[in-house]
C-alpha positions in Angstrom: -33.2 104.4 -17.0 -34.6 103.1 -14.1 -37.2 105.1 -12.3 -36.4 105.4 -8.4 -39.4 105.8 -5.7 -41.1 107.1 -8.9 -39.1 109.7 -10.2 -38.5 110.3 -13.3 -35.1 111.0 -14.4 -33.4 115.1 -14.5 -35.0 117.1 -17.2 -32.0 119.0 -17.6 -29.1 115.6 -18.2 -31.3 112.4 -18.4 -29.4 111.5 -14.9 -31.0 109.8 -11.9 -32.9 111.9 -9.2 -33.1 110.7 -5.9 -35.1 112.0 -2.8 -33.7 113.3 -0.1 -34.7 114.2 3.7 -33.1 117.6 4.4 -34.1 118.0 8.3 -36.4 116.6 10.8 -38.5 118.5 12.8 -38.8 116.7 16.3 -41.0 118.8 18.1 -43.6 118.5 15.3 -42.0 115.1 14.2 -42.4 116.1 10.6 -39.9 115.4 7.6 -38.5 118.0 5.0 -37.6 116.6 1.9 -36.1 117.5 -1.5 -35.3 115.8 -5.0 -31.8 116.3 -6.3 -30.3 114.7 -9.6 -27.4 112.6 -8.9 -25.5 113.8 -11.9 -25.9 117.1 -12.6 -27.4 118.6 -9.1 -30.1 119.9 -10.5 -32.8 120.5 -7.4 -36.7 121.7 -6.5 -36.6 124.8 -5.7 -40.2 124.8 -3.9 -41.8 127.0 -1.2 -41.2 125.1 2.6 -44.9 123.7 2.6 -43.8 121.6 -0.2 -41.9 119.7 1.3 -43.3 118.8 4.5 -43.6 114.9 4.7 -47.3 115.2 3.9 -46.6 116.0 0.8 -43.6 113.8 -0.2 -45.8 112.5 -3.0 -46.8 115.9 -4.5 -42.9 117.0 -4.4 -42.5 113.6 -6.5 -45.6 114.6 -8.9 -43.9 118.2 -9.4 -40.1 117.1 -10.1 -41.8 114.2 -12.7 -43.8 117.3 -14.9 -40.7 119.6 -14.8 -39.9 120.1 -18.9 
């Protein structure tokens, strides 16, 4: 399977996770993001700092080591 702005694919069906921005902060103009599998809906469940744009790429590195 493809890999998709790095992801791997869901641990949990083999399915393709894609990133997704879940709100925008405009006063702060900062991102939230999350990863979600396309198949099965599996999600990252992380603490709010996680997912500030900042650290898109460490959200990434976290849904890729899930086993």
């Amino acid at each position: 399977m493809k890999r998709k702005k790095g992801l791997l694919p869901c641990p949990f069906c083999g399915g393709e996770a894609e990133l997704f921005i879940l709100s925008h902060d405009r006063d702060e103009d900062i991102n939230y993001y999350d990863v979600e599998c396309t198949q099965c809906g599996a999600m990252m469940l992380t603490p709010k700092e996680h997912m500030l744009s900042e650290d898109k790429d460490k959200l990434i590195k976290m849904w890729n080591k899930r086993v």
